[in-house]
TINU-523896 format. One line per 10 residues: number of its first residue (from 0); their letters; for each residue x, z, y of C-alpha. Coordinates in nm, 3 decimals, padded with zeros to 5 digits. Each point is the difference from the previous one (the first is absolute). Layout:
N
NUM) A) X Z Y  ... $
END
This chain:
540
0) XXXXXXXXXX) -03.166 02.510 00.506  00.253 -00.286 00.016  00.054 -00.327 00.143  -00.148 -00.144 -00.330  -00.337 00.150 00.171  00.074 -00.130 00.309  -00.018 -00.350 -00.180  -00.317 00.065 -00.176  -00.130 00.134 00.378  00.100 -00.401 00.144 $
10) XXXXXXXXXX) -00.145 -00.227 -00.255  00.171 00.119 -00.347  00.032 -00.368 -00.117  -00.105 -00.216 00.313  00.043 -00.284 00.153  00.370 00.082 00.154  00.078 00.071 -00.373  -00.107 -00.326 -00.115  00.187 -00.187 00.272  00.292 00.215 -00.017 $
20) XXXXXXXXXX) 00.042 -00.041 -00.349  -00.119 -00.372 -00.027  00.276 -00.049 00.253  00.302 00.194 -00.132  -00.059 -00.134 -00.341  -00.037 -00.423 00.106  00.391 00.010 -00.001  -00.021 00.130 -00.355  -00.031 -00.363 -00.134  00.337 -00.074 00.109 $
30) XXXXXXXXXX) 00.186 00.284 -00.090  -00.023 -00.098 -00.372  00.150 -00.348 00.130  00.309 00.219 00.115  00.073 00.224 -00.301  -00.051 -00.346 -00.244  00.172 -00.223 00.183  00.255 -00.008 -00.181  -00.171 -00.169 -00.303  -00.037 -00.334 00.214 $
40) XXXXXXXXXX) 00.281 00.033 00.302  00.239 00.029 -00.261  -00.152 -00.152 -00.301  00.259 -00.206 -00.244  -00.106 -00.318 -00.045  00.113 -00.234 -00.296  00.344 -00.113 00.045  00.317 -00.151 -00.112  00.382 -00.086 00.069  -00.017 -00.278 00.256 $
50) XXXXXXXXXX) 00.134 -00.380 -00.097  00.117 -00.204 00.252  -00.074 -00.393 -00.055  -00.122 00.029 -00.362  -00.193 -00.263 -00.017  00.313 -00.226 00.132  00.216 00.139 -00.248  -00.274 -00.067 -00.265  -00.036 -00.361 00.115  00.370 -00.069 -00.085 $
60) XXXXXXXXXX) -00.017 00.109 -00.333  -00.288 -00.269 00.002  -00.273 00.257 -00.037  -00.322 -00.102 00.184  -00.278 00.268 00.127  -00.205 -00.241 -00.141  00.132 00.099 -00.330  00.044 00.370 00.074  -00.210 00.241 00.259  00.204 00.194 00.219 $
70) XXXXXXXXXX) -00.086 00.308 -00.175  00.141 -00.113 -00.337  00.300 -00.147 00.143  00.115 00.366 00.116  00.028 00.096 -00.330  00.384 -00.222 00.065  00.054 00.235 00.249  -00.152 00.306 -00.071  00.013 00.247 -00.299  -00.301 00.182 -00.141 $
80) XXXXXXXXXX) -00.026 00.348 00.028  00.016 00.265 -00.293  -00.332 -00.075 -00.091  00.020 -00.405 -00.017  -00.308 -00.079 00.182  00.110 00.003 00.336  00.329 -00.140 00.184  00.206 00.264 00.137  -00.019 00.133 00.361  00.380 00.071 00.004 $
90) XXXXXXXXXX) 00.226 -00.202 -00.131  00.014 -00.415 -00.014  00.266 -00.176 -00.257  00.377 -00.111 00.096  -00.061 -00.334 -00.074  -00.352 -00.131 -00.070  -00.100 -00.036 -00.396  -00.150 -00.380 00.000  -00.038 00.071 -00.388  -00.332 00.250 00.044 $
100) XXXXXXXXXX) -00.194 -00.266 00.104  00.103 -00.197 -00.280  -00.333 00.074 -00.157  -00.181 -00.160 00.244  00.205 -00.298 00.154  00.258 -00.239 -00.107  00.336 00.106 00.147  00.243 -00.291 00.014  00.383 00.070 00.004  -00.050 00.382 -00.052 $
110) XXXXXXXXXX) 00.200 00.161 -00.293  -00.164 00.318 -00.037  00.191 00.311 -00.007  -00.182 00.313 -00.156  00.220 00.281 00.041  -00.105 00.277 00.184  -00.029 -00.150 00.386  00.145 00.193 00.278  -00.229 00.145 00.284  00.082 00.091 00.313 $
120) XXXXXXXXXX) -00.165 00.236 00.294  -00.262 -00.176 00.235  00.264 -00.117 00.246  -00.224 -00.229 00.204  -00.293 00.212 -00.018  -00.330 00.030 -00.119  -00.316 -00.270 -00.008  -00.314 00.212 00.026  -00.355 -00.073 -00.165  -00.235 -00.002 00.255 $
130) XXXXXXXXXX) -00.295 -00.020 -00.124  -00.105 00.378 -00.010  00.181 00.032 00.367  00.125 -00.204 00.274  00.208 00.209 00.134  00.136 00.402 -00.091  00.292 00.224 00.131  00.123 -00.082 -00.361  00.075 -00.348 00.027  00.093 00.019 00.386 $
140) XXXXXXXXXX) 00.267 00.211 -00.093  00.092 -00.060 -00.380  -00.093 00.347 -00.107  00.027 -00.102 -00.374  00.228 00.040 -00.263  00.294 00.241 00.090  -00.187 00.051 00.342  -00.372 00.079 -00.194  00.045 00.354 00.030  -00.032 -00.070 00.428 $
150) XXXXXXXXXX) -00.373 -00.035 -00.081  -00.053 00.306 -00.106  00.213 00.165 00.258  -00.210 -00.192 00.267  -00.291 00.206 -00.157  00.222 00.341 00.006  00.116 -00.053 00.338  -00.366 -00.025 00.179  -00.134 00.293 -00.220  00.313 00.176 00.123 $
160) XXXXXXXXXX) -00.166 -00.041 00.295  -00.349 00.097 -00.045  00.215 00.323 -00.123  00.169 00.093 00.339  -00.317 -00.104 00.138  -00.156 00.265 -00.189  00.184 00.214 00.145  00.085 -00.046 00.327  -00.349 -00.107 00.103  -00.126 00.300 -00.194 $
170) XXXXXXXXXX) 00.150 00.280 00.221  -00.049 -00.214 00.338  -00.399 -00.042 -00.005  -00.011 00.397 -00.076  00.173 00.048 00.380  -00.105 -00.341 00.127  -00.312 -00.029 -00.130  -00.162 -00.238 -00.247  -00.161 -00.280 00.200  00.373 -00.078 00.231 $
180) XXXXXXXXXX) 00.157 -00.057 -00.329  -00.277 -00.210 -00.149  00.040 -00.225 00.290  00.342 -00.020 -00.024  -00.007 -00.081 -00.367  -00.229 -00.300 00.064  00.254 -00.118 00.301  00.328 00.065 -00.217  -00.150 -00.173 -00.345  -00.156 -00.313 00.223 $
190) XXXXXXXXXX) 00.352 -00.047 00.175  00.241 00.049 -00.229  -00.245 -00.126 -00.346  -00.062 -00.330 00.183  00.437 -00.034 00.137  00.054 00.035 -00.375  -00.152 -00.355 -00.034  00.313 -00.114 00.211  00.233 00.171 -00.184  00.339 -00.227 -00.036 $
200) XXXXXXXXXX) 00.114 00.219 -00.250  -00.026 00.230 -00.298  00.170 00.287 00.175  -00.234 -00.040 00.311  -00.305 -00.041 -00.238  00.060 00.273 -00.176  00.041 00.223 00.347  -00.318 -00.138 00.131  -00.174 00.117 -00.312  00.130 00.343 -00.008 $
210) XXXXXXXXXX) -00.116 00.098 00.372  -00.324 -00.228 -00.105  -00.017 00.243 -00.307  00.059 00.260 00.274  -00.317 -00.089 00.212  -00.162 -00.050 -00.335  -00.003 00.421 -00.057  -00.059 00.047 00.340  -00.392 -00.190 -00.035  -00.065 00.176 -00.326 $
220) XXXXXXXXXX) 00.064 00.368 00.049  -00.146 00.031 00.338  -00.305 -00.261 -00.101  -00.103 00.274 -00.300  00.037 00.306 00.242  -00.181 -00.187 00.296  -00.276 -00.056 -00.271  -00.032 00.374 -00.161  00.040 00.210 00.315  -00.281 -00.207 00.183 $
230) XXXXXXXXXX) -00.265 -00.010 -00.321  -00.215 00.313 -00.136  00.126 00.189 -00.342  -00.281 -00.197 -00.215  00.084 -00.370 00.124  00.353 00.008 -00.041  -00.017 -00.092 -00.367  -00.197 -00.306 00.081  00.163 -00.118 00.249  00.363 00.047 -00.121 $
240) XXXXXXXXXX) -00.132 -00.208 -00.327  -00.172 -00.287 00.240  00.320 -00.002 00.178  00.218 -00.064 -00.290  -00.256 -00.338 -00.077  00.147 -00.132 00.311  00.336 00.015 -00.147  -00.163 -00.127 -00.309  -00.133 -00.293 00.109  00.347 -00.074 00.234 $
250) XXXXXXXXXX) 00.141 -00.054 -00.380  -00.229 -00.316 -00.065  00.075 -00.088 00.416  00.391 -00.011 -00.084  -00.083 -00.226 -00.294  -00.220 -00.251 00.207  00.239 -00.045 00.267  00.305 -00.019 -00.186  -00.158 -00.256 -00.220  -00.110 -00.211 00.296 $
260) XXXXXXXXXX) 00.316 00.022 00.205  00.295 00.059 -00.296  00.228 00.047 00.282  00.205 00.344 00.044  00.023 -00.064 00.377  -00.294 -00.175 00.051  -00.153 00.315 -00.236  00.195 00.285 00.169  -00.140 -00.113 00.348  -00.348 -00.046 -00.122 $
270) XXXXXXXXXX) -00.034 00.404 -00.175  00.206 00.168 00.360  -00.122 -00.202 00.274  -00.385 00.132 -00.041  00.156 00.363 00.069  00.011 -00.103 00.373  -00.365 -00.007 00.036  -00.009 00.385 -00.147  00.237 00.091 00.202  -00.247 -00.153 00.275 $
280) XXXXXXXXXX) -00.315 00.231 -00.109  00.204 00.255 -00.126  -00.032 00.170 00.361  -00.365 00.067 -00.046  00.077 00.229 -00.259  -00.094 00.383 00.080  00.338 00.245 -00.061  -00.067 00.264 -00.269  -00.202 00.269 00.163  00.152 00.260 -00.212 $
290) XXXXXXXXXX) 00.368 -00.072 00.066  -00.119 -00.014 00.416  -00.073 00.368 -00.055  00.254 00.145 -00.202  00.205 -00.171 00.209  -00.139 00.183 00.293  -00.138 -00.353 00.152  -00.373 00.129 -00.042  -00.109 -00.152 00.279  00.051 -00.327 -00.095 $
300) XXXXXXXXXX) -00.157 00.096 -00.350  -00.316 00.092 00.182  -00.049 -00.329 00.179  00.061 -00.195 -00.323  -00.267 00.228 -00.242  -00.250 -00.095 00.360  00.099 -00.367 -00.072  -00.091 00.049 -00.379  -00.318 00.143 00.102  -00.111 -00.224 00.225 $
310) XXXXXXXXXX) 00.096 -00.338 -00.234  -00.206 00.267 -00.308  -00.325 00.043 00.270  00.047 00.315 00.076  -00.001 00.052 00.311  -00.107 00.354 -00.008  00.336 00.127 -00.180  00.183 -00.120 00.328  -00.144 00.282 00.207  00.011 00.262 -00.291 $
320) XXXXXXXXXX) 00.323 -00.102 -00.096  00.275 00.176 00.268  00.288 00.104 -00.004  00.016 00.353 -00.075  -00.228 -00.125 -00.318  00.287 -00.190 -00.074  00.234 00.239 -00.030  -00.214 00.239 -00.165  -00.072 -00.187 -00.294  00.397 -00.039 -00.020 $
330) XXXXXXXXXX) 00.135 00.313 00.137  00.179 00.091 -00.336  00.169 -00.368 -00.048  00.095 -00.005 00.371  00.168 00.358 -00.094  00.142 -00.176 -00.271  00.100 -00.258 00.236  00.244 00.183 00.210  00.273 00.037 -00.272  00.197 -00.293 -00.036 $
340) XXXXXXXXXX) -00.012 -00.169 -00.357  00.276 -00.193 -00.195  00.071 -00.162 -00.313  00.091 00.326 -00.129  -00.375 00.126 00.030  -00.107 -00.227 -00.253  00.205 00.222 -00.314  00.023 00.321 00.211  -00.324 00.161 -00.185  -00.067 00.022 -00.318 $
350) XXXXXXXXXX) -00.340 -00.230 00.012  00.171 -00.248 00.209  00.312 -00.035 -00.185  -00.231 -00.070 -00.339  -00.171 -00.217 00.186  00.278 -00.237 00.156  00.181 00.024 -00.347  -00.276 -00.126 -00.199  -00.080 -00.249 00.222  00.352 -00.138 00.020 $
360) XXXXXXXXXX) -00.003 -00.067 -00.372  -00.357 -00.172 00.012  00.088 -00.199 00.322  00.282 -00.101 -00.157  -00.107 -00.136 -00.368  -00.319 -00.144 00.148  00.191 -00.281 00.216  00.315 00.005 -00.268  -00.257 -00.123 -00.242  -00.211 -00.165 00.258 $
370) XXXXXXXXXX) 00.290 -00.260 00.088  00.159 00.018 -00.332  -00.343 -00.239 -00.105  -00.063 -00.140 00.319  00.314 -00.158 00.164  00.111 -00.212 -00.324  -00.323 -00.218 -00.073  00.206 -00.323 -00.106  00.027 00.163 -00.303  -00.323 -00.047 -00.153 $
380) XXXXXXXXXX) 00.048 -00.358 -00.007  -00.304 -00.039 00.156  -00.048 -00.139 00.360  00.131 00.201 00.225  -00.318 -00.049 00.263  -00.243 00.083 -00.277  00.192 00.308 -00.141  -00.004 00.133 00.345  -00.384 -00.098 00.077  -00.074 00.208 -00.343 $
390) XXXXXXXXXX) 00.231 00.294 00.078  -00.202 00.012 00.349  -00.351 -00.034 -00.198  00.049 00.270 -00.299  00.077 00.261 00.305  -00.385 -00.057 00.111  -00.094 00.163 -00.356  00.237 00.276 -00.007  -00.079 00.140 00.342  -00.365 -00.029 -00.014 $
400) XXXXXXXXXX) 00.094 00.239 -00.276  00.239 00.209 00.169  -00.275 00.020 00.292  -00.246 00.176 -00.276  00.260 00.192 -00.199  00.132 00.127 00.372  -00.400 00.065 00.108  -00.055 00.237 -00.309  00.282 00.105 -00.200  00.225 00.029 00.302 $
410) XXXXXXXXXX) 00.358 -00.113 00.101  00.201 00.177 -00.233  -00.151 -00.124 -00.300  -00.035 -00.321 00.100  00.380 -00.062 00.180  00.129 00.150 -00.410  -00.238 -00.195 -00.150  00.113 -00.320 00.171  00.361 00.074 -00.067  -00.083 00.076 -00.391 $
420) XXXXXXXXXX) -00.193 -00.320 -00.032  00.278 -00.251 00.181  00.290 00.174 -00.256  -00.223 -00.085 -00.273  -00.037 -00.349 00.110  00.387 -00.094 00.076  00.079 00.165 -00.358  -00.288 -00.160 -00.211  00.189 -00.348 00.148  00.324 00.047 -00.154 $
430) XXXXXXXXXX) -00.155 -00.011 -00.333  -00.189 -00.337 00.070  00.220 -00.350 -00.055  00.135 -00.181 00.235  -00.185 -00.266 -00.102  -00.338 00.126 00.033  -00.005 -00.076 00.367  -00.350 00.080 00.070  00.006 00.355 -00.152  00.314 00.095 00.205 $
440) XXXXXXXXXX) -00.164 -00.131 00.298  -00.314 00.207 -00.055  00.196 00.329 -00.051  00.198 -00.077 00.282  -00.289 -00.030 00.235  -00.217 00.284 -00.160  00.344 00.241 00.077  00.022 -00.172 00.355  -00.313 00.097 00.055  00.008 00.344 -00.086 $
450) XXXXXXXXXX) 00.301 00.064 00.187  -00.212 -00.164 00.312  -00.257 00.285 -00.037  00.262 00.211 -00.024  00.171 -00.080 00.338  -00.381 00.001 00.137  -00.033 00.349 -00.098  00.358 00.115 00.092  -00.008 -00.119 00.353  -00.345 00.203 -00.023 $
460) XXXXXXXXXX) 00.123 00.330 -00.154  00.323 00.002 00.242  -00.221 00.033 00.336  -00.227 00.236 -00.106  00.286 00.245 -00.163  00.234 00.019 00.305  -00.120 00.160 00.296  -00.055 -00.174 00.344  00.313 00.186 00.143  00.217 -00.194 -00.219 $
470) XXXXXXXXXX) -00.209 -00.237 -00.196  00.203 -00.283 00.126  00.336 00.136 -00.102  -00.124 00.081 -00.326  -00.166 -00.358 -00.026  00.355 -00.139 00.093  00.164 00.240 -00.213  -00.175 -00.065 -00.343  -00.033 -00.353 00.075  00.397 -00.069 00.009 $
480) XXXXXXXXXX) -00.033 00.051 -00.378  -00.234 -00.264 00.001  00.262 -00.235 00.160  00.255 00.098 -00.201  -00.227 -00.080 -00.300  -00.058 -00.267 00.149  00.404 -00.160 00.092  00.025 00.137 -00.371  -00.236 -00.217 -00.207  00.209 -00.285 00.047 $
490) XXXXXXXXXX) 00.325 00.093 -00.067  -00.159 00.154 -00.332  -00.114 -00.346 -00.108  00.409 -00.097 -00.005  -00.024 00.237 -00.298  -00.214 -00.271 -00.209  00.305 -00.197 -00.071  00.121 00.318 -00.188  -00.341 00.026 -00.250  -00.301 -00.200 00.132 $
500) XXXXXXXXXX) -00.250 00.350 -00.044  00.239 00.244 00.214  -00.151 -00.074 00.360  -00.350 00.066 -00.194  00.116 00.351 -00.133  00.156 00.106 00.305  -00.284 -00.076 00.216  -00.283 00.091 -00.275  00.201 00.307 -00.050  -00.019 00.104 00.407 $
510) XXXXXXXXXX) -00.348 -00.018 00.005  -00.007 00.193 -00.305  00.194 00.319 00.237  -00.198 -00.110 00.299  -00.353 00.011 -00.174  00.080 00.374 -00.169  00.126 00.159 00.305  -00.331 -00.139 00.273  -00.175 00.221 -00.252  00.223 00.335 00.207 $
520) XXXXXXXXXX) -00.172 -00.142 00.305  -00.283 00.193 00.166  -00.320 -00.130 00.051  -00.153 -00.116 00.321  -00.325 -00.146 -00.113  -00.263 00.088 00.301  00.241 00.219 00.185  00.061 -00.014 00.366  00.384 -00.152 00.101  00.211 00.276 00.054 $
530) XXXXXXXXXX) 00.160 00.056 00.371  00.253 00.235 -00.048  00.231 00.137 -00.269  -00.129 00.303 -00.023  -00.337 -00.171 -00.050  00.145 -00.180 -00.316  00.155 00.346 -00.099  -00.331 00.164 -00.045  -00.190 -00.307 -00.140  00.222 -00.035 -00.275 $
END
């Protein structure tokens, strides 16, 4: 007897569950807004080397814009880049060459000189095409040309921390408890997400994002353990798949609002500001019953399992339900209990150290890969509000999948499976032409969306392996490769400058690792969530 039968005993799946659940997934939808951002806070619009009073200068060499359109007569001030189709976004000519427009309108009194023109750096700065955004952190700050690499490191920065919020928030909700940190997750991402709107610069946007990246942690890790240690053994693979729709569908939400606003602070307040209204409701939430008693707090666990079994109609389990029940279906975790776990616990034994190891490398290659494909969509050369409403829509697919493949064949060989499939993907691209748009594009969503499934099953397979005496320290722990995966993917795409296919083979090549080793995981199809280590010991 467990606390898994006290669960069944109060409603099994009930009406708290559905609430509970309903409620602590809601903020789901925006936590995709948070992690993608970046795409449309920071997105590069179309731009080139400003020129002050061109159209003056063109009038006294008696050029008209009647004869010329603005965007021809920049071609005198601008060169084209190394491919010739485009002007370049970095450098502007000495002195303006009248004699390219030659083609297309009579120049009087111009002697043409064509010798290689001299360019110069942008030194008034840059004019910005605004027609894909009014308004990013890019062209309020000039993060282009010798300052492009700021964009990424924007990126880095908040992942860095979603890292230490991995694991700072980690070890606190294991002595603090899971709902206090919740709550103040929702408080510290609504504050400081919705002050980084009125950021006056980079440096203090880039702070605001790493302690936003901070809170971000904080919502996930004790959102997955308030979900699994309140739900039966047979629900939790349903429910952790539902849950990861929410984030799903917060994909095609970022899209919509970005295209309607196309303002970073306008955007920035509109995806942080809603967490104030969680952090209202947030208090209704019932504290893990399990941590209340190993935490010698049982008490307080008994009058929340009589709240869930009033809300589940039953009444009955109220009076049958005391305290010295309580304890007796967890008199070997609360012996567990009394010896005081660390970090250390989670490689001390032999199952638990395989454990955490192998799930370091899948955690790990699952976001590398993840936000190798996900955070550089301009590439596609596709709009950049589509290609993110598709990337949100091919995940539908590929978890209704996962859900079945995690229902019957289990975790393990679904969470390797996943892996396996997304390397294949991100190497059969490097094969296909640039040109052929459309095919890169479909290979690029079909590995997105396997590596979706994959973080759907991981976030799955993490609760139920640790026990509850440490699960949150463990789901900290193996999660901080995830961030570092994470502030990795964009400092690998650098490496494209180098040979266009090496970001691919580095990232297909992780998943490649990631997808062999899940395969050393045990299996925890149908079997009740572990409480202590010694529990996890004998299981496996």
């Amino acid at each position: 007897m467990g606390f898994a039968d006290l669960l069944n005993d109060v409603g099994g799946f009930g009406r708290f569950q559905w609430i509970h659940v309903t409620l602590l997934s809601i903020p789901g939808l925006l936590m995709a807004s948070q992690n993608l951002l970046n795409n449309f806070t920071a997105g590069m619009p179309g731009h080139h080397c400003s020129i002050p009073n061109r159209t003056s200068i063109a009038s006294s060499q008696n050029i008209s814009q009647s004869e010329v359109d603005d965007r021809e007569l920049l071609r005198a001030f601008i060169p084209m880049d190394a491919s010739g189709t485009k002007l370049s976004k970095c450098t502007r000519y000495v002195d303006a060459q009248w004699h390219l427009l030659e083609s297309n309108v009579s120049v009087i009194g111009h002697q043409a000189n064509f010798s290689e023109p001299e360019t110069e750096i942008c030194l008034d700065g840059w004019t910005y095409d605004k027609t894909e955004f009014l308004s990013t952190v890019v062209s309020e700050w000039d993060l282009v040309c010798t300052l492009r690499p700021m964009k990424q490191m924007s990126q880095t920065i908040y992942m860095g921390g979603v890292l230490a919020g991995a694991i700072i928030f980690g070890g606190l909700s294991d002595r603090f408890g899971r709902k206090a940190l919740l709550i103040w997750s929702y408080f510290q991402l609504a504050t400081l997400g919705t002050c980084t709107a009125f950021s006056p610069s980079f440096m203090t946007y880039c702070i605001f994002r790493f302690m936003t990246g901070m809170a971000v942690s904080g919502v996930i890790l004790n959102t997955v353990s308030l979900k699994v240690e309140w739900i039966p053994t047979k629900s939790r693979t349903l429910v952790g798949t539902l849950s990861s729709f929410f984030f799903t569908f917060g994909q095609m939400v970022l899209a919509g609002i970005a295209h309607s606003l196309r303002d970073w602070r306008k955007l920035q307040v509109a995806v942080c500001a809603p967490f104030f209204l969680f952090f209202l409701y947030s208090w209704w939430y019932s504290e893990s019953a399990r941590w209340l008693v190993l935490n010698r707090r049982s008490d307080e666990a008994l009058k929340h399992i009589h709240h869930v079994a009033r809300i589940n109609h039953k009444p009955e389990m109220v009076e049958k339900i005391t305290l010295e029940v309580l304890e007796c279906h967890m008199h070997k975790e609360v012996q567990s209990s009394k010896t005081t776990h660390t970090a250390y616990d989670l490689i001390r034994t032999t199952v638990m150290r395989r454990i955490s190891l192998c799930l370091m490398v899948v955690w790990f290659s699952t976001s590398f890969a993840y936000y190798g494909l996900a955070m550089d969509l301009q590439k596609f050369g596709v709009n950049i509000y589509l290609i993110q409403i598709i990337f949100g829509l091919v995940d539908f697919p590929a978890k209704l999948v996962a859900l079945g493949s995690l229902t019957f064949l289990g975790r393990r060989i679904t969470q390797g499976t996943c892996l396996l499939m997304s390397a294949l993907m991100i190497f059969a691209n490097i094969f296909v032409p640039t040109d052929m748009q459309s095919i890169r594009t479909t290979l690029a969503c079909l590995g997105k969306a396997f590596t979706s499934a994959s973080f759907t099953c991981i976030y799955l397979f993490t609760g139920e392996l640790y026990p509850t005496v440490i699960r949150q320290t463990g789901m900290g722990f193996t999660s901080t490769m995830a961030r570092v995966g994470s502030m990795a993917a964009p400092a690998v795409l650098i490496l494209e400058e180098m040979l266009p296919a090496l970001p691919s083979m580095i990232y297909g090549g992780a998943a490649v690792v990631a997808g062999i080793i899940a395969f050393f995981l045990p299996e925890t199809l149908n079997i009740p969530l572990p409480d202590t280590i010694e529990d996890v010991e004998e299981k496996w």
